[in-house]
PDB file of the backbone (N, CA, C, O) and the ligand in Angstrom, with CONECT records:
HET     ZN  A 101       1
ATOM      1  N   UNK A   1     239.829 256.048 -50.418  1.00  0.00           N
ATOM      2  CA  UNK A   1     238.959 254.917 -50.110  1.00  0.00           C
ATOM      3  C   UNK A   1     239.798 253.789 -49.564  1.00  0.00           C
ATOM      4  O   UNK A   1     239.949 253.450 -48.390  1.00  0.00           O
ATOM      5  N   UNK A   2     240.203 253.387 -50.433  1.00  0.00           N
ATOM      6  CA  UNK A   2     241.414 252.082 -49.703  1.00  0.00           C
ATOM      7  C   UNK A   2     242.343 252.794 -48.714  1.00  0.00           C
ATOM      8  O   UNK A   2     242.661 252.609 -47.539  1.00  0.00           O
ATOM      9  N   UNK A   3     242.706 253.847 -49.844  1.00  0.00           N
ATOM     10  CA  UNK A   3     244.404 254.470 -48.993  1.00  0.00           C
ATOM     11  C   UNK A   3     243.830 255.001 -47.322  1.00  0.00           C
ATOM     12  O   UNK A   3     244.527 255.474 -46.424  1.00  0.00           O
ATOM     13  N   UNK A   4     242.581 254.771 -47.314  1.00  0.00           N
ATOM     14  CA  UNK A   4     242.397 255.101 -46.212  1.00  0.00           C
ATOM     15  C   UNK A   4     242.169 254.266 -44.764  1.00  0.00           C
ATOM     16  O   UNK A   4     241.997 254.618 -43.597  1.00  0.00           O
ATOM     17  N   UNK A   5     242.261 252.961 -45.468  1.00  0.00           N
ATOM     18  CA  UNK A   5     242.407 251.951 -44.261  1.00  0.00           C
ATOM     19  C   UNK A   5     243.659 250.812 -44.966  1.00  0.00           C
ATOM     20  O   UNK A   5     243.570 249.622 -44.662  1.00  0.00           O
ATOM     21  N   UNK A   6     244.515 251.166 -45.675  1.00  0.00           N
ATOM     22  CA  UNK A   6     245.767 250.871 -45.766  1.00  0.00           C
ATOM     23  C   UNK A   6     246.703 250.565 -44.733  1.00  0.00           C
ATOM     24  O   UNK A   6     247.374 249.550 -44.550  1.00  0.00           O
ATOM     25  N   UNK A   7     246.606 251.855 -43.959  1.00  0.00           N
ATOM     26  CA  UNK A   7     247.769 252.047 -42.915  1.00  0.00           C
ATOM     27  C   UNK A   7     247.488 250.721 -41.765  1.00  0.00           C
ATOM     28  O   UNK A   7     248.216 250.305 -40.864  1.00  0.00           O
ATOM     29  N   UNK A   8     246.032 250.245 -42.247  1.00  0.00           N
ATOM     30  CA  UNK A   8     245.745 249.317 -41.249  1.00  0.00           C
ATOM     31  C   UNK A   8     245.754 248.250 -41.151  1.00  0.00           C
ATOM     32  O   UNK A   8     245.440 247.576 -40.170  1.00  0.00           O
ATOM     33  N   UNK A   9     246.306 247.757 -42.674  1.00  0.00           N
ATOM     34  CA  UNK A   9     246.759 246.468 -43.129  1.00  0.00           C
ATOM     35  C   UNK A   9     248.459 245.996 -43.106  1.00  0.00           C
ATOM     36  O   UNK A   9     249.243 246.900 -43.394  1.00  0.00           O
ATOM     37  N   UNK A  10     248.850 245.091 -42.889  1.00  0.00           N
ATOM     38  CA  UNK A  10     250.016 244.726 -42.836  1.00  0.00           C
ATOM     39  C   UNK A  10     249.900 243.381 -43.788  1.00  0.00           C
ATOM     40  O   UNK A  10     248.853 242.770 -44.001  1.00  0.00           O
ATOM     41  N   UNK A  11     251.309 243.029 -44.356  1.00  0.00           N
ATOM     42  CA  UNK A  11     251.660 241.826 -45.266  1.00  0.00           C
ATOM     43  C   UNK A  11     251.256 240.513 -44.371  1.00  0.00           C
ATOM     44  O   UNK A  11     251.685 240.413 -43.222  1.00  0.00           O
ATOM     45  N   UNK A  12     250.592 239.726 -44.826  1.00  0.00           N
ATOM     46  CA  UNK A  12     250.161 238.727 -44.364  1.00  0.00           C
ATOM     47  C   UNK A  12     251.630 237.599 -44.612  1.00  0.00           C
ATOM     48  O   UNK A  12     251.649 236.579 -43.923  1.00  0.00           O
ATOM     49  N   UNK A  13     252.255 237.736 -45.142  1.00  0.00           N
ATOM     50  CA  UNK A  13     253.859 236.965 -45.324  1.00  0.00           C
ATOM     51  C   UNK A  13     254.715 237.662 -44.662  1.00  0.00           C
ATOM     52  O   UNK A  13     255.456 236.888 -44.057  1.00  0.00           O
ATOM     53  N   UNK A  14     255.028 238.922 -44.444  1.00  0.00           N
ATOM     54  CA  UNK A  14     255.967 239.553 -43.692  1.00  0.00           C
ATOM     55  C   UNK A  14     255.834 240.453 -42.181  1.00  0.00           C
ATOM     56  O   UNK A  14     256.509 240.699 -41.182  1.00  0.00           O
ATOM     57  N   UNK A  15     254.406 240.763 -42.799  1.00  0.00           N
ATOM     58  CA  UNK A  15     253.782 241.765 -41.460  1.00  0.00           C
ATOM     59  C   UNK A  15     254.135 242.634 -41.786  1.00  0.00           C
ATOM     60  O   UNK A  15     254.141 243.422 -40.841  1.00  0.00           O
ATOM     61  N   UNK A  16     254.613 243.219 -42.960  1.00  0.00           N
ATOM     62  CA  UNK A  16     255.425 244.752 -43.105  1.00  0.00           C
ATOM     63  C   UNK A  16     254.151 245.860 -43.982  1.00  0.00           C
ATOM     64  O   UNK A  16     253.203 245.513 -44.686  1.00  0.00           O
ATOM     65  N   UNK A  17     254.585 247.182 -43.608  1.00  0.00           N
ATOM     66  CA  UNK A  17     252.905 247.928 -43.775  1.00  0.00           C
ATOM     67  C   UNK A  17     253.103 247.975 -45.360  1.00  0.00           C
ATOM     68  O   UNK A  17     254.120 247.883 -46.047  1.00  0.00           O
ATOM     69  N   UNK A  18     252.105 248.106 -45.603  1.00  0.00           N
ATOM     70  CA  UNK A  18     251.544 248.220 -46.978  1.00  0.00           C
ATOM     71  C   UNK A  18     251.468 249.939 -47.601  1.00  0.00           C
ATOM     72  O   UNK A  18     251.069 250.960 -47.041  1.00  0.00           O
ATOM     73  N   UNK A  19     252.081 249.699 -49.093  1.00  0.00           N
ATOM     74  CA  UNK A  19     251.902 251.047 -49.421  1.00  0.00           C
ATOM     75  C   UNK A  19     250.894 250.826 -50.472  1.00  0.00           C
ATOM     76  O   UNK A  19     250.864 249.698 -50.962  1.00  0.00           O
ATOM     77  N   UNK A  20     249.645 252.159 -51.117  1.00  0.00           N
ATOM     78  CA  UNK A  20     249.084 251.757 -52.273  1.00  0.00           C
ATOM     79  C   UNK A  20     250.055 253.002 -53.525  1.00  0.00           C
ATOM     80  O   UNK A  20     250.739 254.015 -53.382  1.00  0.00           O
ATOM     81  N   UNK A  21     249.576 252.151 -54.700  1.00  0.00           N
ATOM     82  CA  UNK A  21     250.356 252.271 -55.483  1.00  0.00           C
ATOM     83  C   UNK A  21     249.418 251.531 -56.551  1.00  0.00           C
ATOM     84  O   UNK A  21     249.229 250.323 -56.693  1.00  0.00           O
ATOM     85  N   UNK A  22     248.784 252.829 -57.400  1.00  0.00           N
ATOM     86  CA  UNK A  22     247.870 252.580 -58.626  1.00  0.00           C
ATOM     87  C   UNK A  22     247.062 251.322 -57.811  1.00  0.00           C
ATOM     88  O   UNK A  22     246.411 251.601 -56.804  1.00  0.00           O
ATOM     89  N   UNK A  23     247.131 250.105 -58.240  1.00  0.00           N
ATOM     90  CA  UNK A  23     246.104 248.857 -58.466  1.00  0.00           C
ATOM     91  C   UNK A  23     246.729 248.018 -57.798  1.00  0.00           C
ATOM     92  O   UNK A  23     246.309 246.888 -57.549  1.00  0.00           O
ATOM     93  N   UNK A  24     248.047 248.589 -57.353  1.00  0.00           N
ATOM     94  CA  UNK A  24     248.675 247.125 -55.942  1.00  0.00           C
ATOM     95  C   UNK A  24     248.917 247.689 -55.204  1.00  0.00           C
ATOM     96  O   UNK A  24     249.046 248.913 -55.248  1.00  0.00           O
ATOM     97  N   UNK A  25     249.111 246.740 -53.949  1.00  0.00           N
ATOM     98  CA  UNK A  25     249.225 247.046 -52.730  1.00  0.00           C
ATOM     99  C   UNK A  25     250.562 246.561 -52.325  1.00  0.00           C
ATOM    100  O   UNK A  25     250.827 245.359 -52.311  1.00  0.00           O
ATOM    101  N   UNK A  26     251.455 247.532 -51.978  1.00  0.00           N
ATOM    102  CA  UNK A  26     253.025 247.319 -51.930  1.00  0.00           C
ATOM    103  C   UNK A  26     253.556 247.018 -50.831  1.00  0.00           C
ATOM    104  O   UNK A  26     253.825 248.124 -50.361  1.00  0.00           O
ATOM    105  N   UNK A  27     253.979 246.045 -49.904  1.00  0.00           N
ATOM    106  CA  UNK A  27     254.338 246.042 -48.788  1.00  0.00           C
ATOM    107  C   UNK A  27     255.952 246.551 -48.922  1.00  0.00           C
ATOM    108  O   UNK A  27     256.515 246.854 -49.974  1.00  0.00           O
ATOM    109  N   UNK A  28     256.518 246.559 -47.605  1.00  0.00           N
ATOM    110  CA  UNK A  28     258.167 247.384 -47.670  1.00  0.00           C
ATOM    111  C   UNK A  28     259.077 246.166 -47.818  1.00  0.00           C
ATOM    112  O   UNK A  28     260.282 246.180 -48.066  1.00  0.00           O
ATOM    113  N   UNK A  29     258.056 244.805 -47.563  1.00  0.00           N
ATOM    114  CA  UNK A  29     258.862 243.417 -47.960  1.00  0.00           C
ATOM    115  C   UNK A  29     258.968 243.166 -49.430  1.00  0.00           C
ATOM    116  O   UNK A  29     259.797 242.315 -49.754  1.00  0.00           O
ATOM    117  N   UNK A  30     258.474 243.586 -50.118  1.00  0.00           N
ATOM    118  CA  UNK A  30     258.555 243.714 -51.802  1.00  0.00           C
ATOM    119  C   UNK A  30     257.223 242.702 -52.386  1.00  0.00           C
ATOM    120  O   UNK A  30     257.075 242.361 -53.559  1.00  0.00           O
ATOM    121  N   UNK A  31     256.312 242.333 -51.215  1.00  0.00           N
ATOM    122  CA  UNK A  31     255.044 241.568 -51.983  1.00  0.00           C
ATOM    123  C   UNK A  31     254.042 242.248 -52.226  1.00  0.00           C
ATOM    124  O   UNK A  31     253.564 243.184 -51.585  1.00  0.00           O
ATOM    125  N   UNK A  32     253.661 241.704 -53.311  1.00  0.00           N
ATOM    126  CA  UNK A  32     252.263 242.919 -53.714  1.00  0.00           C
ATOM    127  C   UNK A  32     251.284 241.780 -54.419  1.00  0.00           C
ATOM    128  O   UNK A  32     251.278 240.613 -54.809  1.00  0.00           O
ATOM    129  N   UNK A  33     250.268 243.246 -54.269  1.00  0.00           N
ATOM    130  CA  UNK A  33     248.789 242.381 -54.208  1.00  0.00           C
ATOM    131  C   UNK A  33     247.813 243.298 -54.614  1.00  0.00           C
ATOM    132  O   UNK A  33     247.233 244.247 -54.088  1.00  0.00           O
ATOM    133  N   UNK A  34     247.798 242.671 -55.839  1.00  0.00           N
ATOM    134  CA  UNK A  34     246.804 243.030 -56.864  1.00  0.00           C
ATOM    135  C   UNK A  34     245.303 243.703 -56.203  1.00  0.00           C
ATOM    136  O   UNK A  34     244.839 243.100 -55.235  1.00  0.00           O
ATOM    137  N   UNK A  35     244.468 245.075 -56.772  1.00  0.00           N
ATOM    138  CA  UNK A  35     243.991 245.649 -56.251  1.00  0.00           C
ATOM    139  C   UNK A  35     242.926 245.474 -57.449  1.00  0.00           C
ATOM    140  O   UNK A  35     243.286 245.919 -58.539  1.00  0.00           O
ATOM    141  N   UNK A  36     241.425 244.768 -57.352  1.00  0.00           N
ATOM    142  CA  UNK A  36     240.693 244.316 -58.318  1.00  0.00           C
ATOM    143  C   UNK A  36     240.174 245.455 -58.699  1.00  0.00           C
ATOM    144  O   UNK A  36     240.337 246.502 -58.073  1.00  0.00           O
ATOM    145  N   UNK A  37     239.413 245.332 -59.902  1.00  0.00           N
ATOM    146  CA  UNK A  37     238.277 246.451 -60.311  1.00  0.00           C
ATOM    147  C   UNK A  37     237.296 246.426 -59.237  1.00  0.00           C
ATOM    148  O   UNK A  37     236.923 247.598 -59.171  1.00  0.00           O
ATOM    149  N   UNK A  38     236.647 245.735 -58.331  1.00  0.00           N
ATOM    150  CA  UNK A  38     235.685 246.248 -57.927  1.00  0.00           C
ATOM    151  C   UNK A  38     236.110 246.713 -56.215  1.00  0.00           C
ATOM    152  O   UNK A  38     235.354 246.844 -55.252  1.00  0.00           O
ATOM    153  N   UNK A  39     237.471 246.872 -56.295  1.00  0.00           N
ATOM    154  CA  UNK A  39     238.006 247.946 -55.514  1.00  0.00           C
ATOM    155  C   UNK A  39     238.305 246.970 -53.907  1.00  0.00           C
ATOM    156  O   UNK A  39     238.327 247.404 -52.756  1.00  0.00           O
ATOM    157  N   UNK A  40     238.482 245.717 -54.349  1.00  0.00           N
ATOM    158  CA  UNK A  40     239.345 244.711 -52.897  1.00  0.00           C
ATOM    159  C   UNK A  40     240.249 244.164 -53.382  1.00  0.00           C
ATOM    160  O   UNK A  40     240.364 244.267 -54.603  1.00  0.00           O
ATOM    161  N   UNK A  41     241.244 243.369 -52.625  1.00  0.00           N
ATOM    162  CA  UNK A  41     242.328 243.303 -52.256  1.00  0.00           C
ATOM    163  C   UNK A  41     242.419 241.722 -51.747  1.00  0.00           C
ATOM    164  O   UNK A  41     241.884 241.786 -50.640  1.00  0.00           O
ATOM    165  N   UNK A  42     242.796 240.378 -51.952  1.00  0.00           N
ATOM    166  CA  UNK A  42     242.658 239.663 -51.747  1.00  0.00           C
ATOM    167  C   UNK A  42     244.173 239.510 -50.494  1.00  0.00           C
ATOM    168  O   UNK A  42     245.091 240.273 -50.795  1.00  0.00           O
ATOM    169  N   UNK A  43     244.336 238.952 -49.689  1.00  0.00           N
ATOM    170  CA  UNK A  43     245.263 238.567 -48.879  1.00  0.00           C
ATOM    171  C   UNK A  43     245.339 237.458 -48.548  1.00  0.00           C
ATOM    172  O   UNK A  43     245.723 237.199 -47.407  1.00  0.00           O
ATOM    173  N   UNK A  44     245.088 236.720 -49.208  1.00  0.00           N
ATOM    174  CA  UNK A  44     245.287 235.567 -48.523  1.00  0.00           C
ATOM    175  C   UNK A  44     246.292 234.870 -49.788  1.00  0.00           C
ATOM    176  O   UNK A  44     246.399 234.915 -51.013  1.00  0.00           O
ATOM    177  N   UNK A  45     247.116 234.021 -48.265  1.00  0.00           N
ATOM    178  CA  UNK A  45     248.465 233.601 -49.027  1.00  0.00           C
ATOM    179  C   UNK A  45     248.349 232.225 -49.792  1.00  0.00           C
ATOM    180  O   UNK A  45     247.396 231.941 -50.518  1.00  0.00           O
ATOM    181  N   UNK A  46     249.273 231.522 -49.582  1.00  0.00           N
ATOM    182  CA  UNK A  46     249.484 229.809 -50.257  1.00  0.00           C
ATOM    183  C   UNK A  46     248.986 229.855 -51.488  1.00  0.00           C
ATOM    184  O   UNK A  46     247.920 230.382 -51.805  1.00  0.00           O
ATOM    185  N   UNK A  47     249.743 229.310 -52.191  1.00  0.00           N
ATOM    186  CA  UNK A  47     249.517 229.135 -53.866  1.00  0.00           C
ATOM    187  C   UNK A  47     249.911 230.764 -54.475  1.00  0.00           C
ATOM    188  O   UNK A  47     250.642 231.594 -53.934  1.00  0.00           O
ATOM    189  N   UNK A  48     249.299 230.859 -55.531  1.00  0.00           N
ATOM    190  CA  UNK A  48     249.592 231.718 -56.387  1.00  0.00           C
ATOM    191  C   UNK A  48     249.053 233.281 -56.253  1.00  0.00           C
ATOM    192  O   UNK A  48     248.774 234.095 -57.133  1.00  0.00           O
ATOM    193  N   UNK A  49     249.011 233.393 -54.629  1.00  0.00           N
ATOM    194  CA  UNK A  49     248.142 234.259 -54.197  1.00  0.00           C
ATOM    195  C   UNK A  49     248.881 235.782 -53.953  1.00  0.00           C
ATOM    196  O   UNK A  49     248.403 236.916 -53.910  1.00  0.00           O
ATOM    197  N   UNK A  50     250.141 235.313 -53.826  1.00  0.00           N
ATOM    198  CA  UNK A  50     251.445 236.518 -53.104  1.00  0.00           C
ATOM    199  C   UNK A  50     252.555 236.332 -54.428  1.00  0.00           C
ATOM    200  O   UNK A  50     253.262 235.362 -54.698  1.00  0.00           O
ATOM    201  N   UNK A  51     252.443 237.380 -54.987  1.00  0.00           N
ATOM    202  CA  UNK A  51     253.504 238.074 -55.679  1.00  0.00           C
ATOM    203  C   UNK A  51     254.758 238.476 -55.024  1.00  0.00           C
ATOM    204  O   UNK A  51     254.491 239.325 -54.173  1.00  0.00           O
ATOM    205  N   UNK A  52     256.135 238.190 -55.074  1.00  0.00           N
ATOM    206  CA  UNK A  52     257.566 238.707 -54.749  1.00  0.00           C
ATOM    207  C   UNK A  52     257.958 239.712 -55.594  1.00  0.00           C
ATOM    208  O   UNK A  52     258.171 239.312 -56.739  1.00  0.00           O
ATOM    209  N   UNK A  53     258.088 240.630 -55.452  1.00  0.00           N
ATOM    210  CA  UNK A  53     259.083 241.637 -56.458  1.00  0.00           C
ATOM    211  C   UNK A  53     260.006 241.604 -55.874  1.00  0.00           C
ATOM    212  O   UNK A  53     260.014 242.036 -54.721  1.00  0.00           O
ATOM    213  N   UNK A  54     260.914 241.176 -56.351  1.00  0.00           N
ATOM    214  CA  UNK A  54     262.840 240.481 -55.888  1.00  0.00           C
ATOM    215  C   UNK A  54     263.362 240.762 -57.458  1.00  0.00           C
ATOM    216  O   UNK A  54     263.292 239.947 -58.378  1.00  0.00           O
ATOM    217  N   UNK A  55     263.831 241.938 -57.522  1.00  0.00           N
ATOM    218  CA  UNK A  55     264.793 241.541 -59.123  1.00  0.00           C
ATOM    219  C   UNK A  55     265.760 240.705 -58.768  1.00  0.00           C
ATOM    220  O   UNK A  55     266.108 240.687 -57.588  1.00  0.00           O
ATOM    221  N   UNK A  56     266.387 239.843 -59.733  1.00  0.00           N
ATOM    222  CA  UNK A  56     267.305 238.594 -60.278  1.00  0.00           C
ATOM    223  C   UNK A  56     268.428 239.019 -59.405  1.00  0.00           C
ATOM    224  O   UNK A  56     269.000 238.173 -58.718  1.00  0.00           O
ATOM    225  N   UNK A  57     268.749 240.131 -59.383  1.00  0.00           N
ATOM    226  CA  UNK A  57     270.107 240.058 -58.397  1.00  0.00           C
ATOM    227  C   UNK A  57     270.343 240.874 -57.073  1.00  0.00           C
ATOM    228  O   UNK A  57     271.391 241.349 -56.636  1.00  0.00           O
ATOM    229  N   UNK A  58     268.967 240.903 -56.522  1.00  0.00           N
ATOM    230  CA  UNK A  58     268.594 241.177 -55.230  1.00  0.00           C
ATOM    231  C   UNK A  58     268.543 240.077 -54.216  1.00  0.00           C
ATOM    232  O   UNK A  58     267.960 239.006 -54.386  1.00  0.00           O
ATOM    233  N   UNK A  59     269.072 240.364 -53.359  1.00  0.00           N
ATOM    234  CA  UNK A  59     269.340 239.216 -52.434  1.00  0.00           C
ATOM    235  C   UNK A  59     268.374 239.042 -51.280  1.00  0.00           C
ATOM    236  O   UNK A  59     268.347 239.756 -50.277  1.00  0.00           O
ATOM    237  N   UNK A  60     267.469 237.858 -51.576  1.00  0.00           N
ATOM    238  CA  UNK A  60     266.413 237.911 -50.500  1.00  0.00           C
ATOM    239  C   UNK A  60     266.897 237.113 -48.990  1.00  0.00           C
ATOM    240  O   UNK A  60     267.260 235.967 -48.722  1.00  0.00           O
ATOM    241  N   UNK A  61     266.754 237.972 -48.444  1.00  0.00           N
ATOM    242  CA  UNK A  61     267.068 237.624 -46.808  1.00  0.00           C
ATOM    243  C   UNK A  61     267.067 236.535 -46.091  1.00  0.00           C
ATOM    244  O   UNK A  61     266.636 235.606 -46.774  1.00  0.00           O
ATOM    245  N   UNK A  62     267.213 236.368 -45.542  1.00  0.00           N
ATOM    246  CA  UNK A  62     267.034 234.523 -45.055  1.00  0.00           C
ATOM    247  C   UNK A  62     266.480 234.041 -44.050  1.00  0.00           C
ATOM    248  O   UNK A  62     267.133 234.167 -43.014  1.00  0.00           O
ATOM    249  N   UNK A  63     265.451 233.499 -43.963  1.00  0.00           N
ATOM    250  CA  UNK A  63     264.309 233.134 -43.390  1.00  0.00           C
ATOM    251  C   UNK A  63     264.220 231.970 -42.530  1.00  0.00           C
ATOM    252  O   UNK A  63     263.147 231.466 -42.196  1.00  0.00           O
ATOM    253  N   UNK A  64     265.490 231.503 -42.136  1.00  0.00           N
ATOM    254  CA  UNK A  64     265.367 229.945 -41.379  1.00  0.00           C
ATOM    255  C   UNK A  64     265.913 230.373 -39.954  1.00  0.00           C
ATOM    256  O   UNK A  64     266.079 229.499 -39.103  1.00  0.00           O
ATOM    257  N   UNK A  65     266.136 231.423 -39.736  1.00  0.00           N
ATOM    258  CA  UNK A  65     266.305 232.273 -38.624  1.00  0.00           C
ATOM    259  C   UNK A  65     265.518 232.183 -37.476  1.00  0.00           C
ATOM    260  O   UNK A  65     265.710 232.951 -36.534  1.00  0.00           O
TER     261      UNK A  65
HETATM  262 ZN    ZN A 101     255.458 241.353 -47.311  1.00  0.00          ZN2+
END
């Protein structure tokens, strides 16, 4: 159902494709996004909307580029 128009979504912070994975939606940039019970996906960014998975001594890339 989702996984099936997945391939057609990209990270709204990175642009990078999205993998699913149980109840989030995994981009290859490490942000994810919670996958509700009634089966959507919110994308939209600013505020508390975009999750980072960056462990503590992963070095996030640099962006002023
Ligand atoms: Zn991303």
């Amino acid at each position: 159902m989702l996984s099936a128009v997945v391939d057609l979504l990209c990270c709204p912070v990175c642009r990078a494709p999205f993998e699913c994975a149980d109840r989030t939606l995994w981009c290859t940039g490490g942000h994810s996004f919670d996958i509700s019970k009634q089966g959507y996906v919110s994308l939209l960014g600013g505020g508390g909307a975009v999750f980072v998975r960056t462990p503590p001594r992963c070095s996030v890339p640099e962006q002023d580029s």
